[in-house]
C-alpha positions as CSV (number, residue, x, y, z in Angstrom):
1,X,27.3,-171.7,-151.5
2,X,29.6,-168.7,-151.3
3,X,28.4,-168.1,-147.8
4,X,28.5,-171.3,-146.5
5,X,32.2,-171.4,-147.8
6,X,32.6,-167.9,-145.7
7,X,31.5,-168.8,-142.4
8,X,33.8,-172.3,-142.7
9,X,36.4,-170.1,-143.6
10,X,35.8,-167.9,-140.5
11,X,35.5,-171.0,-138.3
12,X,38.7,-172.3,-139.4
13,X,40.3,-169.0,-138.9
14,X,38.6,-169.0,-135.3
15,X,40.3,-172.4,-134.7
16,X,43.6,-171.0,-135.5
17,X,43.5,-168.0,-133.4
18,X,42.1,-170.3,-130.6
19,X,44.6,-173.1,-130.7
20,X,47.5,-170.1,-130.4
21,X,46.7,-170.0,-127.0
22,X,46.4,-172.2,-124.3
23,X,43.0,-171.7,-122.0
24,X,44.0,-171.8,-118.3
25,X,42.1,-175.2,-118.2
26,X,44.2,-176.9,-120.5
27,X,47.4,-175.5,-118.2
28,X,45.3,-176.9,-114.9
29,X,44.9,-180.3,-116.6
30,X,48.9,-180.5,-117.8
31,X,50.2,-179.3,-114.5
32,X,48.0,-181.3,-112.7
33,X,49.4,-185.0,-115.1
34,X,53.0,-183.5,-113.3
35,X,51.5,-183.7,-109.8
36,X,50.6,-187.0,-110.0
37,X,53.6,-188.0,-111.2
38,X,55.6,-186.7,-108.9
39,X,55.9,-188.9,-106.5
40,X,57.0,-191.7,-108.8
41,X,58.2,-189.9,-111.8
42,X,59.9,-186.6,-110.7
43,X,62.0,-186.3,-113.7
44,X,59.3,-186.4,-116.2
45,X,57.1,-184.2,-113.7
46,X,59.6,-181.7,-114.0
47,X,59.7,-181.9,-118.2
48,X,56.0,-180.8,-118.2
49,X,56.4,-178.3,-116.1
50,X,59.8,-176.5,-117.2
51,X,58.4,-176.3,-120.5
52,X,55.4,-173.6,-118.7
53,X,56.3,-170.2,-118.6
54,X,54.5,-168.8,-114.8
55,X,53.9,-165.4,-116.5
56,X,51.5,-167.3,-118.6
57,X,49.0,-167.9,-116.1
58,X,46.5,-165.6,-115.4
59,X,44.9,-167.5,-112.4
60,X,46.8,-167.1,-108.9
61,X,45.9,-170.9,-108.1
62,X,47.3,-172.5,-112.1
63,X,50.3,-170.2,-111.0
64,X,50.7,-171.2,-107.2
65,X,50.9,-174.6,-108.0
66,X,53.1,-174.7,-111.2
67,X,55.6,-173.0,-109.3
68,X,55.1,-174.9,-106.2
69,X,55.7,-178.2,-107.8
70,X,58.9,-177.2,-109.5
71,X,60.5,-176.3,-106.4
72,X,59.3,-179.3,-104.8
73,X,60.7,-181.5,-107.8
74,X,63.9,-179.8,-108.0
75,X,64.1,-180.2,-104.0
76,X,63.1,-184.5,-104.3
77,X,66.3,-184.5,-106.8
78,X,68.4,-183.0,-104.9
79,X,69.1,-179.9,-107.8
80,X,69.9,-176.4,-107.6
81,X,67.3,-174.5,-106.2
82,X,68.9,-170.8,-106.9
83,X,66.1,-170.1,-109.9
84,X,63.0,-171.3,-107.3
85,X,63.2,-168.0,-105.6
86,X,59.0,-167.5,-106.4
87,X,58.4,-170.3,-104.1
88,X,57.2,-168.2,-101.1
89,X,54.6,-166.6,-103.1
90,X,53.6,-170.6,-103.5
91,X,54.0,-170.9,-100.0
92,X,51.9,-167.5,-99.0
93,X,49.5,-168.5,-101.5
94,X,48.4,-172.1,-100.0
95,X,49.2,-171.4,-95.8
96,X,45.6,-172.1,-94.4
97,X,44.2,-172.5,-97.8
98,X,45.8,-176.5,-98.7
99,X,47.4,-178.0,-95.4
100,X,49.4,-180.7,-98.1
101,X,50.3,-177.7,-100.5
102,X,51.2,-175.9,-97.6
103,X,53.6,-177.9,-95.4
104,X,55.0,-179.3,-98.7
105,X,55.9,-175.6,-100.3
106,X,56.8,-174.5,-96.7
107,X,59.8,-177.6,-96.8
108,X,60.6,-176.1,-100.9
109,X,61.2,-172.5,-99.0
110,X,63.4,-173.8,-96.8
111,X,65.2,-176.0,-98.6
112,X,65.4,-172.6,-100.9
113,X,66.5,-170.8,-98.1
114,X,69.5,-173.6,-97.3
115,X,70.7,-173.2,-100.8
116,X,71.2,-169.5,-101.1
117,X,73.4,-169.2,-97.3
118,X,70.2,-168.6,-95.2
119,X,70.2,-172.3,-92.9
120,X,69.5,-170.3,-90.2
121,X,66.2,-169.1,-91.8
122,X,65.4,-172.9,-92.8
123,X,65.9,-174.2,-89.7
124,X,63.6,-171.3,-88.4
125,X,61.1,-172.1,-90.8
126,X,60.8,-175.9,-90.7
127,X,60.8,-175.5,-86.7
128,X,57.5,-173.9,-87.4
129,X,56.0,-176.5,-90.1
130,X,56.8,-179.3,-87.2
131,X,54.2,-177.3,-84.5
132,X,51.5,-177.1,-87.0
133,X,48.9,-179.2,-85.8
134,X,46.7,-181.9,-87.3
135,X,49.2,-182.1,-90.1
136,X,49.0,-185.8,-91.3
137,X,51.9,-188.2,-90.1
138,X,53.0,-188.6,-93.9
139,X,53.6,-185.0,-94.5
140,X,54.7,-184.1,-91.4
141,X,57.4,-187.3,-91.5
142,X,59.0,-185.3,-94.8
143,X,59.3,-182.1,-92.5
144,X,61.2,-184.1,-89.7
145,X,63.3,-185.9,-92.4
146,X,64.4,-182.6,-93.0
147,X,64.6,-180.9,-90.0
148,X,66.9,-183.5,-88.5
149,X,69.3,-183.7,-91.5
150,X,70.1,-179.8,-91.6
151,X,70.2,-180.1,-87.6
152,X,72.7,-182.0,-87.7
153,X,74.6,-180.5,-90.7
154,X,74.7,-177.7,-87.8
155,X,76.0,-179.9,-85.4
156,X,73.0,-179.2,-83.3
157,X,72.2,-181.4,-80.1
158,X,70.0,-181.5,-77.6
159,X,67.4,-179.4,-79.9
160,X,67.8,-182.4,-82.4
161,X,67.1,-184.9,-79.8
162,X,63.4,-184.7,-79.8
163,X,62.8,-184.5,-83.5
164,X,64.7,-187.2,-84.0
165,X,62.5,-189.3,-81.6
166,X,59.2,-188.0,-83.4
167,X,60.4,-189.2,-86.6
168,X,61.4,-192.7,-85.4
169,X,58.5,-192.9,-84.3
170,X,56.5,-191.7,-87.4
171,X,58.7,-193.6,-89.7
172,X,57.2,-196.6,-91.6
173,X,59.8,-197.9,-93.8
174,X,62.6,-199.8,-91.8
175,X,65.4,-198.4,-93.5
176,X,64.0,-194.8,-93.2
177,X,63.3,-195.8,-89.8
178,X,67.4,-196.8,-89.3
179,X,68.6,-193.5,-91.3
180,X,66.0,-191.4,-88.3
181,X,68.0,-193.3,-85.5
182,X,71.3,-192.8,-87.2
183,X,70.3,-188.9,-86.6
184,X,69.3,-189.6,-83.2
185,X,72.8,-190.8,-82.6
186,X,74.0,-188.1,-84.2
187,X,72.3,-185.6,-81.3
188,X,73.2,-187.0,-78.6
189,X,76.9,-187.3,-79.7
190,X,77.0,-183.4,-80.0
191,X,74.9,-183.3,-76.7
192,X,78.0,-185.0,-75.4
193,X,76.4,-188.3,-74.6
194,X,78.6,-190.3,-75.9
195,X,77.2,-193.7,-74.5
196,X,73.9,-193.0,-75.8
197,X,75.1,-192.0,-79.4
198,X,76.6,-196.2,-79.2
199,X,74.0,-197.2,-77.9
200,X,72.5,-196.7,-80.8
201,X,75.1,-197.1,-83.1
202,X,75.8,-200.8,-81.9
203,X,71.9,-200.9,-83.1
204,X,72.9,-200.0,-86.5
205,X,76.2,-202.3,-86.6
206,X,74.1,-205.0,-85.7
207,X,71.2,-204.5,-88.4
208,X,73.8,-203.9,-91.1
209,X,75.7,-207.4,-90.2
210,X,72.4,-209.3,-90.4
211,X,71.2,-207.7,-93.4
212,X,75.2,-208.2,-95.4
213,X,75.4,-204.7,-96.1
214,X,79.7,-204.5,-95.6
215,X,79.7,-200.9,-96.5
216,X,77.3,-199.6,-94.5
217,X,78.9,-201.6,-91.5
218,X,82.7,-200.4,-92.3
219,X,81.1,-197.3,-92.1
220,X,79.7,-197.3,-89.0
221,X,81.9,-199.2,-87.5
222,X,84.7,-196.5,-88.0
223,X,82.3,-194.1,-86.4
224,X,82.0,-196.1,-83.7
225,X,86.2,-196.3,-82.9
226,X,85.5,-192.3,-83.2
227,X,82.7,-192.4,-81.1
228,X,84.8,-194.5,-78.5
229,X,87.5,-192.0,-78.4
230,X,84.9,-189.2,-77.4
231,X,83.9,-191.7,-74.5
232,X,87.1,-191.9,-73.3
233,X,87.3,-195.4,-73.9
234,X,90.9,-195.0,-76.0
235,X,91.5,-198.0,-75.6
236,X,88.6,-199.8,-76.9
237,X,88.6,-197.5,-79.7
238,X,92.4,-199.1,-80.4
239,X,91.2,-202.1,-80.6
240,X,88.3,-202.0,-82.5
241,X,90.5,-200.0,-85.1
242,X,93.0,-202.9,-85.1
243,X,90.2,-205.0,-85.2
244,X,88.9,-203.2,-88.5
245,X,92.3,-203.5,-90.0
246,X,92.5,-207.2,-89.6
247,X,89.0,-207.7,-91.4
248,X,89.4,-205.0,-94.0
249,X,93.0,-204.7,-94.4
250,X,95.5,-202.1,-94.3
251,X,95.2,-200.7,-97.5
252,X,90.9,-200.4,-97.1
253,X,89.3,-197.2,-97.7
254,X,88.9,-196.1,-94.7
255,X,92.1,-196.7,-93.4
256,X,93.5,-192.7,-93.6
257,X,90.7,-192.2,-91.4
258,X,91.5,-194.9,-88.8
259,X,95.3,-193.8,-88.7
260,X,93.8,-190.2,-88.0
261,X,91.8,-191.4,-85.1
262,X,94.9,-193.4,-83.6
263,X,96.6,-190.2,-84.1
264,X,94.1,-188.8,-82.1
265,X,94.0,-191.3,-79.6
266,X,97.9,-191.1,-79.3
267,X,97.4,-187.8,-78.5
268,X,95.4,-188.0,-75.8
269,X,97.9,-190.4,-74.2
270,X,100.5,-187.5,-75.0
271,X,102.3,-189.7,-77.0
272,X,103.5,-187.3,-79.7
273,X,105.7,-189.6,-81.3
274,X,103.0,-192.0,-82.1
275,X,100.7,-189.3,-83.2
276,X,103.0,-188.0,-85.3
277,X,103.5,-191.2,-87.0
278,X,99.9,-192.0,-87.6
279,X,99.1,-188.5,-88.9
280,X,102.1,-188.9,-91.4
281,X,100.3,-192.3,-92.4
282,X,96.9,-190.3,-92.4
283,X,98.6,-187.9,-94.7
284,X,99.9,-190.7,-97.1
285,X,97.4,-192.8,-97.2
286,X,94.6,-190.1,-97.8
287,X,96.9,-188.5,-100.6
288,X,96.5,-192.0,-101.7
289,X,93.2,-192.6,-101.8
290,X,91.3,-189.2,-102.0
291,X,93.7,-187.1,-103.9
292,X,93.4,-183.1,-103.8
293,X,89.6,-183.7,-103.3
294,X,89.2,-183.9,-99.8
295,X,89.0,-180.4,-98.3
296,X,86.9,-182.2,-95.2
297,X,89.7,-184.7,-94.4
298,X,92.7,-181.7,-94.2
299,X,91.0,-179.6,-92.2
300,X,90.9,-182.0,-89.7
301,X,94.7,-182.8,-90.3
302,X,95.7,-178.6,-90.3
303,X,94.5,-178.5,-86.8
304,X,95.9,-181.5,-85.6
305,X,99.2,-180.9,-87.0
306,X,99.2,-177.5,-85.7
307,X,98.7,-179.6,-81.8
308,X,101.4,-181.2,-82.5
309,X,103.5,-178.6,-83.5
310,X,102.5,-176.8,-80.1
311,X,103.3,-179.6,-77.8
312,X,106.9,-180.4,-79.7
313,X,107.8,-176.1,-79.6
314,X,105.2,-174.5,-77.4
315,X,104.8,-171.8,-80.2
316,X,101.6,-171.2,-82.1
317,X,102.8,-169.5,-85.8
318,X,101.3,-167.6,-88.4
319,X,101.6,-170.4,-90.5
320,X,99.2,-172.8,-88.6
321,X,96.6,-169.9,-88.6
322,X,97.1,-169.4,-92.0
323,X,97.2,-173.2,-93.0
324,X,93.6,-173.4,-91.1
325,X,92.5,-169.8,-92.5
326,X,93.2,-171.4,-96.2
327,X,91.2,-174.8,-95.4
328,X,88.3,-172.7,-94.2
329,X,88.6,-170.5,-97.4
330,X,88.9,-173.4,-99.8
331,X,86.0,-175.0,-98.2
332,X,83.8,-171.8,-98.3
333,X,85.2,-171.2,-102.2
334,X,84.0,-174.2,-102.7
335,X,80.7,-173.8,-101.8
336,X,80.3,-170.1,-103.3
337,X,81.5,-171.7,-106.3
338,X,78.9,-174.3,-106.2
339,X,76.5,-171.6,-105.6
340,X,77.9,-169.9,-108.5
341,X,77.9,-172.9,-110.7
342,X,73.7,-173.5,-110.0
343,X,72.7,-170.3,-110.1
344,X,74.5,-170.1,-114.2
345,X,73.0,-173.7,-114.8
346,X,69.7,-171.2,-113.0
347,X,70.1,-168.9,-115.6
348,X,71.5,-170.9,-118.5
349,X,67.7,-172.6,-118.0
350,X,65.7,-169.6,-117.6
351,X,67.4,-168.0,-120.7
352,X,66.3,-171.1,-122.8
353,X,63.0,-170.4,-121.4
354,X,62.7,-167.4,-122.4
355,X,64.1,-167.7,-125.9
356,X,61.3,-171.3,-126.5
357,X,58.2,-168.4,-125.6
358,X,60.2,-165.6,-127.5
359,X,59.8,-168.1,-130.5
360,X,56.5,-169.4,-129.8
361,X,55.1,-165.6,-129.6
362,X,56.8,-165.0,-132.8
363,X,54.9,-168.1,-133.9
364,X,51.8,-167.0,-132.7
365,X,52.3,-163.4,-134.0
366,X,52.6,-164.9,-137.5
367,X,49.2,-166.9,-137.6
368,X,47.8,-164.2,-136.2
369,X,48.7,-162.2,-139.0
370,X,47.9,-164.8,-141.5
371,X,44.6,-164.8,-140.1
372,X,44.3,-161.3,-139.5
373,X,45.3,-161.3,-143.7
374,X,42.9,-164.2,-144.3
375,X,39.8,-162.0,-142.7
376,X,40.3,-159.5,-143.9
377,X,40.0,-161.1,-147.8
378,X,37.5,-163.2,-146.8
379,X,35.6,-159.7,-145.9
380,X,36.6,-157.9,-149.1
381,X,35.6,-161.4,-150.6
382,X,32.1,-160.8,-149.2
383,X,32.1,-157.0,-150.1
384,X,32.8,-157.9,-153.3
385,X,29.9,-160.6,-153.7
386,X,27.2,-159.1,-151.9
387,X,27.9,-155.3,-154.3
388,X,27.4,-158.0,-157.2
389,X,24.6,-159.6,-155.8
390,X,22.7,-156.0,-155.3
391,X,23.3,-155.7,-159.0
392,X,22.3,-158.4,-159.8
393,X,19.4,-158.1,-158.4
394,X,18.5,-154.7,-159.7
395,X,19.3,-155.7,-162.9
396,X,17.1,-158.5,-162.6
397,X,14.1,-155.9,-161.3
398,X,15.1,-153.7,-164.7
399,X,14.5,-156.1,-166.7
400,X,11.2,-157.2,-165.2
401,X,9.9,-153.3,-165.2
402,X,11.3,-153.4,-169.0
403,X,10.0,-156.8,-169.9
404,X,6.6,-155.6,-168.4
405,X,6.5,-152.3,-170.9
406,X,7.3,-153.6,-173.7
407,X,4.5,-155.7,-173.3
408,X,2.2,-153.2,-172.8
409,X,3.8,-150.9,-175.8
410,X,3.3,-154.2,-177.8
411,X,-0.8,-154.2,-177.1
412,X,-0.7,-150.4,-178.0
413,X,-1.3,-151.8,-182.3
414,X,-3.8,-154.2,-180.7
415,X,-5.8,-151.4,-179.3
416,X,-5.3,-149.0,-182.8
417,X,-6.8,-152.2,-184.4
418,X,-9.7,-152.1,-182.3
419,X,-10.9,-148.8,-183.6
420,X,-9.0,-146.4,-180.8
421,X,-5.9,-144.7,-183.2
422,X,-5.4,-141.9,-180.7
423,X,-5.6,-144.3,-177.5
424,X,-3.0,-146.3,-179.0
425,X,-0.5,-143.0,-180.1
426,X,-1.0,-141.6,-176.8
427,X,-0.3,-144.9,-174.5
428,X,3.0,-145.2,-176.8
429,X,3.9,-141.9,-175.9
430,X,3.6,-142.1,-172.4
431,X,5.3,-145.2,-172.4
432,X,8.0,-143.6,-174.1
433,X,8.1,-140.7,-171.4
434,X,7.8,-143.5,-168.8
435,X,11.1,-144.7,-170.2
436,X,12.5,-141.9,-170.5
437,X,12.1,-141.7,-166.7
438,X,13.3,-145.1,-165.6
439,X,16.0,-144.6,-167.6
440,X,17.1,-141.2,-165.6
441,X,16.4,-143.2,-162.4
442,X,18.9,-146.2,-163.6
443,X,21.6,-143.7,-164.4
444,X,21.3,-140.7,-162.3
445,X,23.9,-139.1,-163.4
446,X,23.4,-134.7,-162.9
447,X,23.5,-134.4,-166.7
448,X,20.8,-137.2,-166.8
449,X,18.6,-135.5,-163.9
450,X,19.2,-131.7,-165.8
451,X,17.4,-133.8,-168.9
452,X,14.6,-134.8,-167.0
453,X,13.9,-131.5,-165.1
454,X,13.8,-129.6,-168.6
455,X,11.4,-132.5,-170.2
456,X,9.3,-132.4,-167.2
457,X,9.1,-128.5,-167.3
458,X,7.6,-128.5,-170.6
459,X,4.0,-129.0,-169.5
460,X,4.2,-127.5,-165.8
461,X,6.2,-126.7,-162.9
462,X,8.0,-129.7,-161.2
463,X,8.9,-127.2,-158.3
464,X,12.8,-127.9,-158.2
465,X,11.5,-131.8,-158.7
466,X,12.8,-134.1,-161.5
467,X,9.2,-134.7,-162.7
468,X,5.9,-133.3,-162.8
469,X,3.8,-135.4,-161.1
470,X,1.1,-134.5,-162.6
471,X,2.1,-135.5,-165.3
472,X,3.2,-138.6,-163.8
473,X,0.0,-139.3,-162.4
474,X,-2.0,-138.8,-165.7
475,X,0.8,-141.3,-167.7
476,X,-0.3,-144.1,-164.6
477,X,-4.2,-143.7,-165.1
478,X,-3.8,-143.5,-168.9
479,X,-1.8,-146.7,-168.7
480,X,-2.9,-148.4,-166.0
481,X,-6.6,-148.3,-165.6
482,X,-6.8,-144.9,-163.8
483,X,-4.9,-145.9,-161.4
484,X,-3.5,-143.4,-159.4
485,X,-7.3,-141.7,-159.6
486,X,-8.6,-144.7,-158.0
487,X,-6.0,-144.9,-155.0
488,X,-6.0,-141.2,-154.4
489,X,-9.6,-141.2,-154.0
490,X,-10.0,-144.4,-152.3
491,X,-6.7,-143.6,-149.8
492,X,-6.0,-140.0,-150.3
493,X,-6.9,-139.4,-146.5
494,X,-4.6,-142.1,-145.3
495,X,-1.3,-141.8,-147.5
496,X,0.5,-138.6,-147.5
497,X,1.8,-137.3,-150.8
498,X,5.4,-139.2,-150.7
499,X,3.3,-142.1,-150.4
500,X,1.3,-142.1,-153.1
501,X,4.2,-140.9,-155.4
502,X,5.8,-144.4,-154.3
503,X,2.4,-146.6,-155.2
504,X,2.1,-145.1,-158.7
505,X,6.1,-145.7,-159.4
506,X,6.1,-149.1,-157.8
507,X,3.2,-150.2,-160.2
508,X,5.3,-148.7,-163.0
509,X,7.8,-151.6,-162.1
510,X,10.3,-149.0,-160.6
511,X,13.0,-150.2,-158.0
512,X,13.6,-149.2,-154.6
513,X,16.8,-147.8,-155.8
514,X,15.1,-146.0,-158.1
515,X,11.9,-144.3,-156.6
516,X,14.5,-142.9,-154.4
517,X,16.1,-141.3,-157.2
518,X,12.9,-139.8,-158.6
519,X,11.8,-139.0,-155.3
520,X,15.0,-137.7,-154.0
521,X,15.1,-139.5,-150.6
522,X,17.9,-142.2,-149.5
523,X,16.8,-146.1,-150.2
524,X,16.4,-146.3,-146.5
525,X,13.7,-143.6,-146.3
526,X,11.9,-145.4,-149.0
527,X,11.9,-148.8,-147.2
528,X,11.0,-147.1,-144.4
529,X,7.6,-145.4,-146.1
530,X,7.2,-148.8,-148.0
531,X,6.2,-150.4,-144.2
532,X,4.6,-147.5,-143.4
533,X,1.9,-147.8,-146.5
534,X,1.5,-151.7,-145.8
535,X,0.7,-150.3,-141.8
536,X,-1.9,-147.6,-143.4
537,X,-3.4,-150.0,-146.1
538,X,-3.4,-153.2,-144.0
539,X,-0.9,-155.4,-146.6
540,X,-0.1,-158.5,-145.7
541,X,3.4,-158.9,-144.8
542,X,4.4,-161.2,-147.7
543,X,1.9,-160.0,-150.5
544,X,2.5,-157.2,-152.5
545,X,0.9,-154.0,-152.1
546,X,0.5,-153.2,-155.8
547,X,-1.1,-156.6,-156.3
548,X,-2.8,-156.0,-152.9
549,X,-4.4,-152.5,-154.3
550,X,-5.0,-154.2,-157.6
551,X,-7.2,-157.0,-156.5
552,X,-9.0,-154.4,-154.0
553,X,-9.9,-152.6,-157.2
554,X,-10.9,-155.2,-159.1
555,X,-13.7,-156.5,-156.6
């Protein structure tokens, strides 16, 4: 019972130490639940994955992917990508291994790259995801998307032109399909052809109105009076903006922007009064409506101002450099402080990161302890039960070799009854030195064993021995049958000396323990000879060779 309760014990403590740590599997399977979802379900992709530490994963792959589906995430939701710096080891890991994984990390770099200064190295780098070849149309579509949008963040043109094209016609959806011609238009306005760029913005005006989407149509409308002006159709641009102003009203919220672009269309007339009069509206109404916030729109008004300024003096001042200098420093503040502002929302993350493992380690240290503790009782708990056991046991074999010589001391009378008064006194003396041995061999202490040396001695030489064995051998044939005279002569030439020392204690009901102690060797040497007599004698394996020898005797 004990031991079955041990080895339950041990299993349990097994289970403990296993479930402290996560097999790579189980990290496969839960980061492989994010992938699915993250198509559908980024922001619970993303909770299952934040909450997996990379340095946790011992397999390149687990690790490749974790980290290349965060970045992805993070890049679908449009959020900070400072902390996603590991993504080209996601991206080294899959190129020619995964084409998906591959293109897909490959957009996460240089989206990466975009948000730490380096467009120039994302532009390079999605111009090389769009040559890849047999890439399928709904992977390579999300490179275009891309492509085209930081294109034309750059103001590129002609270079833009062809992607855009591609991904029109690789589009599925009809609004994607609209926002992919909407950067078409945007490349050929900064390719300088204008018509083209209204072309297709008519396109857009027209799809909007059908489909009521006002906004969307203000909007493009107003780019279209811009779009006008870079045409050099001023005065269409006029009075599409008067037009605008009639539907929306003057007070609509685009209307600092359509006072700008009369301003600017004043100014190509060289009317500076008029200019001036629709900047100063600009001014007002964008104060107005936007506040402190736009940056954007007063860099546009600094220069134009500073135009004005020119054509009214004919001087250029340190002011107006200044007053653009300080727009151009505001705006890049601003985005450094952006910067700034993700990569401490970066770190603010990665330091709750660290401190959920520092306390899960701590967690795991402690039940590891625990169970280190609990083994090591359970052990002395064994120790302590198997040195009882062997006791036990040995007490059990003491009594048995007692039990059995009393009995024969009892049938000493029955034999002085028969007629045989010095059989009798002599068997109880032996028996008595018989005891007197066992007795030394249950308690083998040196004062003990000095007892027995100096008994023994009395009637021979024991040669540094505890007994004489002679004498030994006489007490077993006297009370046994002659015994020891029948084995020596039957088995003399097989069994060496040890062994028949053994044989004559065993059948005196002496323990292993012992007959080592009488025949100064270890218990191990004694087992050891035990197999070796049942090899010599031919004992069966379970019988015992004292009843073996005994039955061999008696036919």
């Amino acid at each position: 019972m004990k031991t079955v309760i041990y080895f339950l014990l041990l299993i349990i403590a097994s289970g403990i130490m296993f479930s402290c740590s996560r097999s790579m599997s189980e990290y496969d399977k839960e980061i492989g639940e994010a992938e699915k979802l993250m198509q559908t379900n980024s922001d619970s992709a993303l909770v299952i994955l934040e909450n997996i530490d990379p340095s946790d994963l011992k397999a390149d792959s687990i690790r490749a992917k974790l980290i290349y589906l965060k970045a992805y995430g993070h890049m679908k939701q449009n959020r900070s990508m400072i902390a996603d710096s590991l993504i080209q080891y996601a991206h080294d890991y899959y190129r020619g291994k995964d084409m998906v994984r591959d293109v897909r990390s490959g957009i996460a770099y240089a989206w990466y790259k975009f948000w730490v200064g380096d467009t120039r190295g994302a532009i390079s780098m999605l111009d090389s995801l769009t040559n890849l070849k047999n890439v399928p149309d709904s992977i390579m579509v999300q490179t275009l998307r891309v492509r085209t949008l930081l294109g034309a963040s750059e103001y590129h043109g002609k270079e833009l032109l062809p992607l855009a094209k591609r991904l029109i016609s690789l589009e599925k959806d009809s609004l994607r399909k609209l926002e992919a011609k909407y950067m078409l238009a945007a490349g050929y306005e900064y390719s300088n052809m204008a018509d083209s760029a209204l072309y297709i913005l008519d396109e857009l005006i027209d799809y909007a109105r059908k489909s009521n989407r006002g906004k969307t149509q203000f909007a493009l409308e107003i780019e279209r009076a811009q779009l006008l002006t870079e045409a050099g159709k001023p005065d269409e641009s006029e009075a599409l903006i008067e037009e605008i102003f009639q539907k929306a009203g003057r007070q609509n919220g685009g209307a600092d922007l359509l006072h700008f672009q009369q301003a600017i269309n004043a100014l190509s007339r060289g009317d500076l009064h008029l200019t001036a009069r629709h900047l100063a509206m600009a001014d007002s109404l964008a104060m107005e409506l936007r506040g402190e916030e736009d940056a954007h729109y007063r860099s546009y008004t600094n220069l134009l101002h500073a135009i004005l300024d020119y054509k009214n003096t004919g001087k250029i001042t340190l002011a107006h450099i200044n007053g653009l200098n300080n727009r151009q420093n505001e705006r890049f503040n601003r985005i450094k402080a952006s910067q700034w502002e993700s990569e401490r929302g970066a770190l603010i993350q990665q330091g709750r990161a660290l401190e959920l493992k520092a306390a899960n380690e701590r967690k795991t240290v402690v039940i590891l302890v625990i169970v280190l503790v609990a083994l090591m009782s359970i052990g002395f708990a064994s120790w302590i039960i198997f040195i009882r056991r062997e006791r036990e046991r040995e007490n059990e074999e003491r009594i048995e070799a007692l039990q059995k010589m009393v009995e024969e001391y009892k049938s000493a009378p029955a034999a002085q009854e028969q007629g045989h008064p010095e059989s009798a006194a002599l068997r109880s003396a032996m028996l008595r030195q018989l005891g007197i041995i066992k007795m030394v061999a249950e308690a083998p202490t040196e004062q003990n064993q000095e007892m027995l040396r100096r008994i023994s001695s009395i009637d021979g030489d024991t040669n540094g021995e505890l007994v004489d064995w002679t004498s030994v051998y006489e007490i077993i044939d006297n009370l046994y049958s002659g015994f020891y005279t029948k084995l020596h002569s039957n088995y003399g030439n097989l069994l060496s000396r040890k062994e028949e020392q053994i044989i004559v204690l065993m059948i005196a009901g002496f323990s292993t323990k012992e007959i080592s102690v009488i025949s100064g060797h270890t218990t191990s040497t004694i087992y050891v000879r035990k197999t070796a007599i049942r090899k010599k004698l031919g004992v069966p394996e379970k019988e015992d060779i004292v009843h073996f020898l005994q039955n061999q005797y008696q036919h």
